[in-house]
C-alpha positions in Angstrom: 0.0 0.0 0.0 1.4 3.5 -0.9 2.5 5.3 1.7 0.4 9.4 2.4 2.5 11.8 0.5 3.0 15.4 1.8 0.7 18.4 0.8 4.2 19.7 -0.2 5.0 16.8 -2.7 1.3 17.2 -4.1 2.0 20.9 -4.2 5.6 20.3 -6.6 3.8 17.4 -8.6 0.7 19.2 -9.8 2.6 22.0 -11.0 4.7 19.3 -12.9 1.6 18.0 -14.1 0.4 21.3 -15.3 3.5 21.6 -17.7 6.0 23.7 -15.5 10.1 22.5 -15.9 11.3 21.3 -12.7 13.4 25.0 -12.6 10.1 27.1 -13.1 8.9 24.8 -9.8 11.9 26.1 -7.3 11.4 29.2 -8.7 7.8 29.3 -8.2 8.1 27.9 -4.6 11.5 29.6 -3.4 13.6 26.6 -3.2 16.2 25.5 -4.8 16.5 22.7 -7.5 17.9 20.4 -4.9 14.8 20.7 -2.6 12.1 19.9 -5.6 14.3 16.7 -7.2 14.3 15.5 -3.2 10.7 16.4 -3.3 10.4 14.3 -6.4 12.8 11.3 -5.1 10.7 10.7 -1.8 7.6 11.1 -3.6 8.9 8.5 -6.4 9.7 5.8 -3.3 6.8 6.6 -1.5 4.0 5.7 -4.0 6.8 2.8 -5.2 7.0 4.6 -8.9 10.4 4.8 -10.6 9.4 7.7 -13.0 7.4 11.2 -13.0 4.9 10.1 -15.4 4.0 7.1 -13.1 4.2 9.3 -9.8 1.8 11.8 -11.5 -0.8 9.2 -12.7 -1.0 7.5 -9.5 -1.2 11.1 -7.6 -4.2 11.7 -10.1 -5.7 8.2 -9.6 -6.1 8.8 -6.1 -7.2 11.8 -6.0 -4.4 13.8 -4.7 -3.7 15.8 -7.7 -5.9 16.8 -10.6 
């Protein structure tokens, strides 16, 4: 069972999902590149996904993204 992701992680994957490059989102959120690819990493292992497409299908398939 996938583990709850934070309202954080949701926050940097639907932005992802609506189109913005992973540089746009640490702009957009004032943090740094490093901050949204951990964001990204622990999201990845937490819903057991091994890319960003997967990770944002499964966020949208349950509900937590749109």
């Amino acid at each position: 069972m996938a583990k709850n992701v934070t309202s954080r992680q949701c926050q940097v994957f639907q932005m992802i999902a609506d189109g913005r490059k992973l540089k746009q989102v640490a702009y957009d959120l004032g943090i740094s590149g490093a901050t949204v690819r951990q964001h990204i990493q622990n999201t990845k292992d937490r819903l057991g996904s091994n890319s960003i497409p997967s990770s944002v299908a499964k966020l949208i398939r349950r509900g937590d993204i749109k």
